[in-house]
N, C-alpha and C positions, 0 to 999 in steps of 0.2 A: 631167721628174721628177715623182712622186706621192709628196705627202708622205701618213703617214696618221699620225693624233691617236688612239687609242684610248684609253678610260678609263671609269667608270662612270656619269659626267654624271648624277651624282643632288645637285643639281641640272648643269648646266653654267652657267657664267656670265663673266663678260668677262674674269678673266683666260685661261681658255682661247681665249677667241678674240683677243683680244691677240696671245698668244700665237705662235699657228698665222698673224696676217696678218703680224707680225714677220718669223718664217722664212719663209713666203711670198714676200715682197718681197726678202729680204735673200738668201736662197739661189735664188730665181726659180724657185720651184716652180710648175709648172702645174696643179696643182690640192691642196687638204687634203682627204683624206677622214676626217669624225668616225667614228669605229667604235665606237659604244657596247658593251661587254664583256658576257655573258649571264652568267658566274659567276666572281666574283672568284679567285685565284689567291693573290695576294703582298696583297692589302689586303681591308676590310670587305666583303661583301657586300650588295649593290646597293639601298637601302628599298625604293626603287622600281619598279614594274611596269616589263616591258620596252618595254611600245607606250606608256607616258607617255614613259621616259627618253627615247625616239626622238622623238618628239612634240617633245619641248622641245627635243632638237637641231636639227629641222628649223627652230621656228619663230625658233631665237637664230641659225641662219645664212641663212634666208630673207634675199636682195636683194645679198648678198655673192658674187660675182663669184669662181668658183676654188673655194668651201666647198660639199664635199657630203657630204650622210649616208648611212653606208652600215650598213644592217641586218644584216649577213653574221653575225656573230656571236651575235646574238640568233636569227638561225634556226638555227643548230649549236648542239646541246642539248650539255651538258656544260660541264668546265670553258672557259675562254677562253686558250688556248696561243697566244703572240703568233706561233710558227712557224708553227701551222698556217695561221692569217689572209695570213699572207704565199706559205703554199703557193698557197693561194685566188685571190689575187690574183695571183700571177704568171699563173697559168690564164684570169684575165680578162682582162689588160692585157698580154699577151705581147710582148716589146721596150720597155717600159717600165722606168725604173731607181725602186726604192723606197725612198724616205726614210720611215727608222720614229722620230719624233718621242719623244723621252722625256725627264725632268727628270732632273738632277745624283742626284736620291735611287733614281730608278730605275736610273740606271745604275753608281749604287756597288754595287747590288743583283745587277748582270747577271748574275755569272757562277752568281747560285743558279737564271737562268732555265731552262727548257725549248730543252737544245740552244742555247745563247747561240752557239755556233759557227757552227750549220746559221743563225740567223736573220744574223748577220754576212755569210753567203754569198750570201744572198735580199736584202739590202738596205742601202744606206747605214745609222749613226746619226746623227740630229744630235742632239747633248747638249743639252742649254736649260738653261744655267747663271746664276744669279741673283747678286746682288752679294752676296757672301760664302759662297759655293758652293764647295767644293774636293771634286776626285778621291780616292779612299779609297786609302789607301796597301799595299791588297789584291795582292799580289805578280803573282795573274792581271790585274785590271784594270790594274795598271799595264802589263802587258809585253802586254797587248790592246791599250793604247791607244800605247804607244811603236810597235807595229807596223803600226797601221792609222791615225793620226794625220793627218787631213791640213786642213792652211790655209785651201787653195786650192779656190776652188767647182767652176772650170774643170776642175778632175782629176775632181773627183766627175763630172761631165755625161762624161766621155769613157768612164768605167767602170761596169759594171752593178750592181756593189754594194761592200762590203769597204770603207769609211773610215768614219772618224767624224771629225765635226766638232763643236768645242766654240762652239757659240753662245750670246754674251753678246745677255743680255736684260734691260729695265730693270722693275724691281721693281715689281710689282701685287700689292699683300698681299690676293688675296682667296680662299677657300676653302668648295670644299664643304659641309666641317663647320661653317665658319662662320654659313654659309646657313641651314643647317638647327638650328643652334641657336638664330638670329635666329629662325626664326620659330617654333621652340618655345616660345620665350618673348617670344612675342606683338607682337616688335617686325618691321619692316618691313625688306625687302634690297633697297629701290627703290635703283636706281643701283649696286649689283653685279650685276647680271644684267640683258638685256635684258628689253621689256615682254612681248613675246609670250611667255617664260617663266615671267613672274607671272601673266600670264592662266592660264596651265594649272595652277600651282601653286593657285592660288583656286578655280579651278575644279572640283578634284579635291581640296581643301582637304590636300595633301600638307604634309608635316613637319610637325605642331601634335602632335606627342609622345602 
């Protein structure tokens, strides 16, 4: 199974990769792929140039075993439809089951996505639910997830898409915005982010407001 992590990784930094090795390990995915997003949808758009954001993904997964980045998105002009990506991807990976990685807040959100049904049929969910996380009592997600609900990893590996699973994960309070506020205001995010990420962040002297 192919998980894939999409998101704007401006910057990205260890709770994402936390993250993605969590459900790695714990649902035995054979690989993550980071898909950096080219035009936001449901959140901010991106500060960041497209070939830094990539840049930084490459160099905070370089040496990790399973973690790849995939540009597919940033070369598709337009918005960033999570269907489409997964259309994509079926077309590369044929016989492949896809695990589409998303947090508790994104998937209270689902049903405003793009065809949330068509993406259901093209791929596993796994939920990444954090300690104090609850399901939105949104009358579609609920009867989405009493329908497609499932435990057991095992079922997932024997079906090509259609469950969601709720994955408990332990709390890394760290965030994007966080980031880029830190170093708007001139202070340091060493130890939230890998080093090859501050190299490029320095180097390009990104977020300083």
């Amino acid at each position: 199974m192919i998980g894939i992590l999409g998101g704007t990784f401006d910057p990205i930094h260890f709770g994402h990769l936390r993250t993605a090795l969590d459900v790695m390990q714990v649902v035995g995915l054979d690989e993550v792929r980071f898909i950096p997003l080219h035009s936001a949808v449901h959140r901010d758009q991106p500060e960041t140039a497209a070939e830094l954001r990539l840049q930084m993904v490459e160099a905070a997964i370089a040496g990790q075993a399973g973690f790849v980045a995939d540009d597919r998105e940033l070369r598709r002009q337009g918005d960033s439809y999570t269907v489409d990506t997964l259309v994509s991807l079926h077309r590369d990976f044929p016989g492949h089951a896809l695990c589409l990685l998303l947090g508790m807040d994104a998937f209270n959100g689902f049903a405003t996505w793009r065809q949330p049904e068509k993406i259901l049929s093209l791929a596993h969910l796994i939920v990444m639910r954090r300690p104090g996380e609850t399901v939105t009592s949104d009358a579609w997600t609920q009867a989405l997830l009493a329908a497609n609900q499932c435990d057991d990893v095992r079922k997932m590996r024997n079906e090509p898409a259609g469950r969601i699973l709720i994955q408990e994960l332990s709390q890394l309070d760290i965030s994007s915005t966080k980031i880029r506020s830190l170093i708007a205001a001139g202070l340091s995010p060493r130890y939230l982010l890998p080093e090859g990420v501050m190299q490029i962040i320095d180097k390009n002297s990104l977020y300083l407001g």
